[in-house]
SEFI-200136 format. One record per residue (C-alpha): residue in three letters; x, y negated, z. Coordinates in steps of 0.001 Angstrom, whole numbers, plus 524288, in hexadecimal, padded with zeros to 5 digits. Example, Ala and Ser with C-alpha at 12.3 -4.5 7.8 and 13.67 -1.06 7.14 Angstrom:
BEGIN
{r->ALA px->8300C py->81194 pz->81E78};
{r->SER px->83566 py->80424 pz->81BE4};
end
This chain:
BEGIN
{r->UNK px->7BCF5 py->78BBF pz->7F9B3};
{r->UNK px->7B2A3 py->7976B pz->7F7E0};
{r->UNK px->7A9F3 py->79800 pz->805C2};
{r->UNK px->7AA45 py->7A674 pz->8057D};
{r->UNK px->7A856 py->7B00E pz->81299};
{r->UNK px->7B22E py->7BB78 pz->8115E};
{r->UNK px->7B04D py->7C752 pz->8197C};
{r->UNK px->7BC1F py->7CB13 pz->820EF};
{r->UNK px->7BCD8 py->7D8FC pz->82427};
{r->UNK px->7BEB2 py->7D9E0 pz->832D1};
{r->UNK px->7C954 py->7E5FD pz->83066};
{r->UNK px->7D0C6 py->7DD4B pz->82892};
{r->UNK px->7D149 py->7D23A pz->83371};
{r->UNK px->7D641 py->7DD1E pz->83DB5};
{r->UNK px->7DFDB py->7E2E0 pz->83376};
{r->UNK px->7E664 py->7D5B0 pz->83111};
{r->UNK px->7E65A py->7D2AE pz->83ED7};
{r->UNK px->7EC17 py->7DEC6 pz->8439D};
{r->UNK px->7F84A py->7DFA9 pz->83945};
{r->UNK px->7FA3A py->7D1E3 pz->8379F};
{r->UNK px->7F600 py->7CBE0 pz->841B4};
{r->UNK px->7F3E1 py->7BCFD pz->84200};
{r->UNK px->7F7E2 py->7BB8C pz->832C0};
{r->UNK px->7ED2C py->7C4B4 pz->83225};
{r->UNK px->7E413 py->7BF4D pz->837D0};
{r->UNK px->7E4AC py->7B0A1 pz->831A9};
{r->UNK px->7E547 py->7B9B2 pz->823FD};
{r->UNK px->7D709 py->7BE61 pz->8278A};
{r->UNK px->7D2B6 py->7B0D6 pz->82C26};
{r->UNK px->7D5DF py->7AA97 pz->81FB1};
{r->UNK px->7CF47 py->7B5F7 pz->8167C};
{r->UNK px->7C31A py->7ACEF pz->8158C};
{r->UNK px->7CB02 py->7A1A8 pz->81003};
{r->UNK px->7D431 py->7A9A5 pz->806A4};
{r->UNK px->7CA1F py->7B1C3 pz->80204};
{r->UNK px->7C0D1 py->7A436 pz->7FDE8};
{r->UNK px->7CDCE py->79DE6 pz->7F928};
{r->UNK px->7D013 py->7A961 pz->7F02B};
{r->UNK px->7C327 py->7AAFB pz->7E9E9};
{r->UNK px->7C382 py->79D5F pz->7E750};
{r->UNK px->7D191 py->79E89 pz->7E0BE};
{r->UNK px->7CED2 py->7AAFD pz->7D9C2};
{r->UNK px->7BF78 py->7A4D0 pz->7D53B};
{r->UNK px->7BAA9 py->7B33F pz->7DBD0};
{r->UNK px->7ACB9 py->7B5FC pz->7E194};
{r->UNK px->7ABE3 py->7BF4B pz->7EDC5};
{r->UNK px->7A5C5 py->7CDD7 pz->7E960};
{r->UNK px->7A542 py->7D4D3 pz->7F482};
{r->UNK px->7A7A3 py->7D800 pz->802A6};
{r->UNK px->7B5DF py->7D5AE pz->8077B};
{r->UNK px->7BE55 py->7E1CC pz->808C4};
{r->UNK px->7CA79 py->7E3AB pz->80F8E};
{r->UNK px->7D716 py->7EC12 pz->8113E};
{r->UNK px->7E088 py->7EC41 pz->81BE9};
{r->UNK px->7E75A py->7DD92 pz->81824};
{r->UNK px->7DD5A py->7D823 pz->80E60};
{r->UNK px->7D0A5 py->7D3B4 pz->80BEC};
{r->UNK px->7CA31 py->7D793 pz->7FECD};
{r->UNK px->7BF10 py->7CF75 pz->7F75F};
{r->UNK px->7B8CF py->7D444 pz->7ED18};
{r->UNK px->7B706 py->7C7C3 pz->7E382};
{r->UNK px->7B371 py->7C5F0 pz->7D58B};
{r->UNK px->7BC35 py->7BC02 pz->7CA00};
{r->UNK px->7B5EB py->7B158 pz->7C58C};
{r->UNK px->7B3AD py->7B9A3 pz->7BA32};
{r->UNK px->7AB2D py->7C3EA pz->7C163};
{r->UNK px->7B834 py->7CE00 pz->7C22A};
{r->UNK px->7B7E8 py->7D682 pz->7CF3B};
{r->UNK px->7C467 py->7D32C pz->7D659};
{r->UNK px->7C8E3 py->7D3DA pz->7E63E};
{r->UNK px->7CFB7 py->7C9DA pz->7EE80};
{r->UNK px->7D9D1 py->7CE6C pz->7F6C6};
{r->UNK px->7DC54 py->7C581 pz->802D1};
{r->UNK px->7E93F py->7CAAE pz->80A87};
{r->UNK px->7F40E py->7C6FE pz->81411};
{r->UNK px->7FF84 py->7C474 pz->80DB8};
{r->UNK px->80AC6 py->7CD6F pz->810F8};
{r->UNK px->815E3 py->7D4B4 pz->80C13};
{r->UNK px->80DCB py->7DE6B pz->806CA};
{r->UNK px->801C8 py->7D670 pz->80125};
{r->UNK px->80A7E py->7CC70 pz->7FB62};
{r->UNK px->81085 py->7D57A pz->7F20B};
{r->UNK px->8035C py->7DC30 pz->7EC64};
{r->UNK px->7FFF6 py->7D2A6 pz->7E19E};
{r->UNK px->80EC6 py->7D509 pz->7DD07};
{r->UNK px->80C08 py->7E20C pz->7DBC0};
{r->UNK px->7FE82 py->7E1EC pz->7D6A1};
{r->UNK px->80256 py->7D9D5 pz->7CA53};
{r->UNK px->80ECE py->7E2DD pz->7C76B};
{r->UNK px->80314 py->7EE55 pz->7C78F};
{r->UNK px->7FA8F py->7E43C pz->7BF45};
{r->UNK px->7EFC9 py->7ED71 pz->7C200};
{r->UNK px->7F6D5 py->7FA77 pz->7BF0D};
{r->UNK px->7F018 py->80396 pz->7C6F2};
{r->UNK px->7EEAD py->7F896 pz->7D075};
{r->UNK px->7E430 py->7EDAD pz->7D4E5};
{r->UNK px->7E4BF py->7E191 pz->7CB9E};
{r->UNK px->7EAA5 py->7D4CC pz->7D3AE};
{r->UNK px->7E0D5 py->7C9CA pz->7CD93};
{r->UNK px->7E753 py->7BE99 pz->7D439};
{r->UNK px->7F0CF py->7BB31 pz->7E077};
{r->UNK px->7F27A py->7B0F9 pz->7E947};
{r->UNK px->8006A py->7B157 pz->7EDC7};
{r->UNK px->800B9 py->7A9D9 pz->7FBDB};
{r->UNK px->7F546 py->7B25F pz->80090};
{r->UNK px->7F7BF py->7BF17 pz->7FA32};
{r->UNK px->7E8D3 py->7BEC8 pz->7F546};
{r->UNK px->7E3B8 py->7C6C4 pz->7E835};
{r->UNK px->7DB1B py->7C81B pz->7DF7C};
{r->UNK px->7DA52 py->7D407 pz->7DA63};
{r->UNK px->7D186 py->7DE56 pz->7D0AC};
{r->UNK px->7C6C5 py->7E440 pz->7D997};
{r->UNK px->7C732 py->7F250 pz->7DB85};
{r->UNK px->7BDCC py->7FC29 pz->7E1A7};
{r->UNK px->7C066 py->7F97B pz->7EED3};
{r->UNK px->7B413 py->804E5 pz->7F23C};
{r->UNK px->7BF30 py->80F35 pz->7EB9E};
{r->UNK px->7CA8A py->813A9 pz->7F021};
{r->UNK px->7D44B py->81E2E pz->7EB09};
{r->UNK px->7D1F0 py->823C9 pz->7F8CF};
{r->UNK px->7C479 py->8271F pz->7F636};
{r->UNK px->7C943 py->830A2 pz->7E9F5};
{r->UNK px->7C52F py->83E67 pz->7F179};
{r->UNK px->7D1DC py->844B7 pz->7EBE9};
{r->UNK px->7DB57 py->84199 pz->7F202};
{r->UNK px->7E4E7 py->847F5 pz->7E8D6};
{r->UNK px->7DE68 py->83F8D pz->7DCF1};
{r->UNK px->7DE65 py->8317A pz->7E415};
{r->UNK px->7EDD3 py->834FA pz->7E7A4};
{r->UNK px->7EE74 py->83889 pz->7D743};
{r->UNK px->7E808 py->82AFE pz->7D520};
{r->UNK px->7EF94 py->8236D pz->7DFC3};
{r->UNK px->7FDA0 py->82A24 pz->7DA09};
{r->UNK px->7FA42 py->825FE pz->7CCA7};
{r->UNK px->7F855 py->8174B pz->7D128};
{r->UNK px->803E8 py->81599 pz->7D969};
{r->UNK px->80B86 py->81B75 pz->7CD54};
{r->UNK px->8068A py->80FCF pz->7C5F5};
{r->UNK px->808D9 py->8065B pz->7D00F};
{r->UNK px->816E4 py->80A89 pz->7D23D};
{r->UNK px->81B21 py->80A01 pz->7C4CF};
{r->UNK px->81CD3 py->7FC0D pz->7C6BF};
{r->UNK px->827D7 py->7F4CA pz->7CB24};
{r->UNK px->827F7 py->7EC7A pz->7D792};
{r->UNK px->82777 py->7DE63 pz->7D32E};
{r->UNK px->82F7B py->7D655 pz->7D9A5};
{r->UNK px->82B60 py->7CF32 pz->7E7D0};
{r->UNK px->825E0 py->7DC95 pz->7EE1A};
{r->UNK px->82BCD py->7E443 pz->7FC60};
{r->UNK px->835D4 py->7ED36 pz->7F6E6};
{r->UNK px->83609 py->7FA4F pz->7FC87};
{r->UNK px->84378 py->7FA21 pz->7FF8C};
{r->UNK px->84329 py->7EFF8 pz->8093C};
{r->UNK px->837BC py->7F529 pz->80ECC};
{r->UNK px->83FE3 py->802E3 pz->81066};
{r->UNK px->84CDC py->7FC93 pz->81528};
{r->UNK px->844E5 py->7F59A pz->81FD0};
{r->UNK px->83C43 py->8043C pz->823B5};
{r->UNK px->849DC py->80B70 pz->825CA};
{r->UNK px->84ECB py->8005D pz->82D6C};
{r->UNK px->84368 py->80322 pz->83766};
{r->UNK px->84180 py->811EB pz->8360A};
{r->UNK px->849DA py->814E4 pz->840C3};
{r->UNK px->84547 py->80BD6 pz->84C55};
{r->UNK px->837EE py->81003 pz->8461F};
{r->UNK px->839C0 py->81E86 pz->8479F};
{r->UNK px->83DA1 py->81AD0 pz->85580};
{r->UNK px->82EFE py->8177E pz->85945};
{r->UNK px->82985 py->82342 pz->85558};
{r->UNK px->825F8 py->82D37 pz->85FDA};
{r->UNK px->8281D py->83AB1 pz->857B8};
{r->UNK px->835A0 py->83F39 pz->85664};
{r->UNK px->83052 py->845A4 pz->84770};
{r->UNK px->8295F py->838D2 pz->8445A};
{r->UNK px->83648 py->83192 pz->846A4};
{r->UNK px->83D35 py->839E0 pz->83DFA};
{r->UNK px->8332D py->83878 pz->833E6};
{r->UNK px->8340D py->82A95 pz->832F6};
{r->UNK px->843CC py->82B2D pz->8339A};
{r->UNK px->841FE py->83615 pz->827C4};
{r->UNK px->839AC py->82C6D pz->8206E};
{r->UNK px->8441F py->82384 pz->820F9};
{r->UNK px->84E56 py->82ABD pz->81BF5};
{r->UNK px->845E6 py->82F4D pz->810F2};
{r->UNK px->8453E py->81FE9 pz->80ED4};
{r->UNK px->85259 py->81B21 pz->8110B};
{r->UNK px->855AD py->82783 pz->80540};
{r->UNK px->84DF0 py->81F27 pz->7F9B6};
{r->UNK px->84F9C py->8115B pz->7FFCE};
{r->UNK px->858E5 py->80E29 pz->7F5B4};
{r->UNK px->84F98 py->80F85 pz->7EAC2};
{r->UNK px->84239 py->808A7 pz->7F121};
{r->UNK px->83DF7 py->806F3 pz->7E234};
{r->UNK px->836B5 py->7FBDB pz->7DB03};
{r->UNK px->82897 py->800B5 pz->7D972};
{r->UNK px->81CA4 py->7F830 pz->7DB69};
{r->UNK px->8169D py->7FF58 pz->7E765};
{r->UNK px->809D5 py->8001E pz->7EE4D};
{r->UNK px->80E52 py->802E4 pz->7F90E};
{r->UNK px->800DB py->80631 pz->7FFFA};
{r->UNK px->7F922 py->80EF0 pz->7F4ED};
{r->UNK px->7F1A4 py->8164B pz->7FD1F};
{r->UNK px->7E1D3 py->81AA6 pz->7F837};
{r->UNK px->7DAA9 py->810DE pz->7FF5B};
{r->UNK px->7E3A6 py->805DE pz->7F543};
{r->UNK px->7DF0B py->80BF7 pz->7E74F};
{r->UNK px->7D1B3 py->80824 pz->7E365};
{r->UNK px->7C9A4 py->80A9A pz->7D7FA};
{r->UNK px->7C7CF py->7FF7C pz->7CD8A};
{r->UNK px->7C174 py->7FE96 pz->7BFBE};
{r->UNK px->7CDFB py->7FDB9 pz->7B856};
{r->UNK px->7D2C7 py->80914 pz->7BE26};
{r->UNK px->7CD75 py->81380 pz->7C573};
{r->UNK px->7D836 py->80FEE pz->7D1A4};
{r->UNK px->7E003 py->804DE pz->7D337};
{r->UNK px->7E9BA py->801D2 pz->7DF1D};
{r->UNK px->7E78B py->7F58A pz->7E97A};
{r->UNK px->7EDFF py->7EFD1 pz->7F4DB};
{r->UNK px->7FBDA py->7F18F pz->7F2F8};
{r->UNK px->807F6 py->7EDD7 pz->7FAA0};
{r->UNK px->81191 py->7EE31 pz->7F18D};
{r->UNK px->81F31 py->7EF2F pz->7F22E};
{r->UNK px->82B96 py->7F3E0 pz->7E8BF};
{r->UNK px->831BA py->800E5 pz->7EBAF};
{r->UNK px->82ECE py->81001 pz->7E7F1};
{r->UNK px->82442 py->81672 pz->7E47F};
{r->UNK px->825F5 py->8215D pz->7EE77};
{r->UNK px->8239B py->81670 pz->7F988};
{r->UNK px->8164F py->81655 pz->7F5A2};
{r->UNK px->8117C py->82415 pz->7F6A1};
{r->UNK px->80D38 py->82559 pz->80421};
{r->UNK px->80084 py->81E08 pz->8048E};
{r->UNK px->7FAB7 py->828C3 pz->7FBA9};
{r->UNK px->8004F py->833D4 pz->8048D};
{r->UNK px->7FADB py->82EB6 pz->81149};
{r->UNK px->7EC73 py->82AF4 pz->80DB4};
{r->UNK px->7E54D py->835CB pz->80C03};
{r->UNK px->7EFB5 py->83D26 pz->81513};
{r->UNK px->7EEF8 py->84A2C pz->8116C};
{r->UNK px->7FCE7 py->8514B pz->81637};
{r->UNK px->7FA5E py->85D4B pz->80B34};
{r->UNK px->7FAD4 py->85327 pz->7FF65};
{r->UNK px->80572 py->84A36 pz->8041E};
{r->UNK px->81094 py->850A1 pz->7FA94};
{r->UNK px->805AC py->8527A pz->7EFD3};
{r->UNK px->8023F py->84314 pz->7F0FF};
{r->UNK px->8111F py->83E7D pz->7F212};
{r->UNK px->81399 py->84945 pz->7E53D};
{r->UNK px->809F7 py->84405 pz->7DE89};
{r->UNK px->80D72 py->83446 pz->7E0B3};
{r->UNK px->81B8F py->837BD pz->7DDE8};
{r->UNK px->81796 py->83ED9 pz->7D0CD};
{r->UNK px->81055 py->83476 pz->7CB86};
{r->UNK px->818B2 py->82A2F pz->7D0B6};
{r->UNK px->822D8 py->8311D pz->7C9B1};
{r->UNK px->82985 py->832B1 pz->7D46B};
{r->UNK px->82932 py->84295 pz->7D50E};
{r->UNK px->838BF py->84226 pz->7D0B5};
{r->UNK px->839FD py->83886 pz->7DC12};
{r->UNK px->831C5 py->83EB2 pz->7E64A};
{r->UNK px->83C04 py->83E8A pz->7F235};
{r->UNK px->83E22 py->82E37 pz->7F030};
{r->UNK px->82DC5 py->82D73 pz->7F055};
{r->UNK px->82E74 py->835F8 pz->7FC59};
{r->UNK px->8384C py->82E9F pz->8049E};
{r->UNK px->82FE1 py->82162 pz->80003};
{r->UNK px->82519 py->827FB pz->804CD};
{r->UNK px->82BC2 py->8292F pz->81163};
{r->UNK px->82F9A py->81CB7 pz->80F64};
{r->UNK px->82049 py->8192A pz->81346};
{r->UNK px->81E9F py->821AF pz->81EA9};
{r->UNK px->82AD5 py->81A0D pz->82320};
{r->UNK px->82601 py->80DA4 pz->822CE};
{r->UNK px->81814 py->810F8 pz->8272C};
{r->UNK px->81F4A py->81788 pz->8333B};
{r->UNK px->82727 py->80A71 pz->83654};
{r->UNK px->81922 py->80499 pz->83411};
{r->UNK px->81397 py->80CE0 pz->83F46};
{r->UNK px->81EC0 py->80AC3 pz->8478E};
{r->UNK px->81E58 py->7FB69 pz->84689};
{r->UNK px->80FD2 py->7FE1C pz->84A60};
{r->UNK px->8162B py->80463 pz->8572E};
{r->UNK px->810A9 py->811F4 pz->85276};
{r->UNK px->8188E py->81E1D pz->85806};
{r->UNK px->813FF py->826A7 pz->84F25};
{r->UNK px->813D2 py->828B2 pz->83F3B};
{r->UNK px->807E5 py->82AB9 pz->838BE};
{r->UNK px->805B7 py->839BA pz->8361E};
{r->UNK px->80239 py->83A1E pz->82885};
{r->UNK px->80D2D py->832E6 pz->823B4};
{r->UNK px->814FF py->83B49 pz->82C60};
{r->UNK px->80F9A py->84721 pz->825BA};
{r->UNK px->813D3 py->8405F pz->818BD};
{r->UNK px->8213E py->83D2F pz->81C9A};
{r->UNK px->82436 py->84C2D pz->820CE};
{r->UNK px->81DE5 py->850B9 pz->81464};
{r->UNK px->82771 py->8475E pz->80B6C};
{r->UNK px->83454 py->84B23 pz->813E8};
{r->UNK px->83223 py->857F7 pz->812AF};
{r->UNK px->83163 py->855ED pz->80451};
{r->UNK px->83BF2 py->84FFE pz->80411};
{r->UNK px->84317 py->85921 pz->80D05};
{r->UNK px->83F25 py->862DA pz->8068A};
{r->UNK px->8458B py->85C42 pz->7F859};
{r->UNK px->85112 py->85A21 pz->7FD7A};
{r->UNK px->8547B py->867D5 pz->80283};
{r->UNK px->84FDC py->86CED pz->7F57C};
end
């Protein structure tokens, strides 16, 4: 095996360790070994400094054949395991190219992308929400393949604990909220939908390539409706004034903008389950921005209904 020295980002040691604990932390203590077993595999050459997100460790490498690639080293969980599924239905559609995939680990290989670029660095925000829009289109004009979370189990099991949830919540209004979100929910949880979601396309997750000028990483995919993926783009960058303009402008070119109540209540759908998040985390309180963009969608849609 390659005798390699691998730099393990300290924040991605405490991350590990503080959401998953002692699975974390033997994940992090064999980085070394995976990462020297998969260059090896692969026949890749180390090109850079190690990066990291919040649940992986990123190498930049280079093919045998001198082609830029990275190799993603990542705990294997419900939501890793199903990103190389998704990432060959894209088969590079708007979306980073999946070189290779080893199944009991959940490592990748996969194209290298400006990791120096994000969509969140695009001054406008109004024109990185244009370009973000225009890839999630593309991204949920597939169908789910089969094997991914389905988004109507995933809703079945957030209405079951909406109530005890909105229990633990100190504000009499905030515990409304949550029990409004719900119903919004339990409305369209008939028709969860077969799209191949993101589920977490947020700025920070589009980066600039050579193929493309953006192109979409890091997703945790699972099958449902497009509306259910909305919200990451109306939180970052919070701004309360462009909230309706954003969620307009997704639903338009979505094609959703005949279908604009079902995106809504999906949309609610993730203030829900970020909410049951925070109260699993023994929070008391819901976060204020996506308050401010769960009022602003129920009064739309109080506001459509009465008209």
């Amino acid at each position: 095996m390659i005798d390699i020295v691998i730099d393990i980002p300290e924040e991605l040691a405490e991350t590990q360790i503080e959401y998953n604990g002692e699975a974390g932390r033997a994940f992090v203590e064999a980085l070394p070994g995976r990462a020297a077993e998969f260059l090896e595999r692969w026949s890749l050459r180390l090109a850079g400094p190690s990066m990291h997100g919040v649940a992986s460790l990123v190498l930049p490498v280079r093919r045998a054949d001198g082609t830029p690639a990275a190799l993603k080293l990542q705990l294997l969980d419900e939501e890793s395991e199903g990103e190389p599924l998704a990432l060959r239905a894209w088969g590079g559609d708007g979306v980073v190219r999946l070189l290779e995939h080893d199944a009991p680990t959940g490592s990748l290989l996969l194209e290298r992308l400006d990791s120096s670029r994000h969509l969140s660095a695009v001054a406008d925000a109004r024109e990185a929400t244009r370009i973000l829009a225009g890839l999630l289109a593309r991204l949920t004009a597939a169908p789910a393949p089969a094997g991914l979370r389905r988004l109507g189990d995933i809703a079945a099991q957030m209405l079951d604990e909406a109530p005890r949830a909105a229990r633990s919540l100190a504000d009499a209004g905030q515990r409304r909220l949550l029990l409004d979100c719900a119903a919004a929910v339990r409305e369209v949880a008939g028709e969860p939908g077969d799209r191949l979601l993101h589920w977490d396309l947020h700025y920070d997750n589009v980066l600039a390539g050579e193929r493309e000028p953006w192109l979409v990483i890091d997703p945790k995919p699972l099958a449902g409706d497009p509306g259910f993926d909305l919200m990451p783009a109306l939180r970052n960058r919070f701004d309360p004034a462009e909230v309706l303009w954003r969620f307009d402008l997704m639903t338009e070119a979505l094609g959703m903008d005949g279908a604009r109540d079902r995106a809504a209540a999906w949309t609610l759908g993730r203030v829900l389950q970020n909410a049951l998040w925070d109260v699993e985390d023994e929070e008391t309180a819901l976060d204020e921005d996506q308050v401010s963009i769960a009022r602003s969608l129920l009064a739309r849609l109080g506001g459509a209904r009465q008209a």
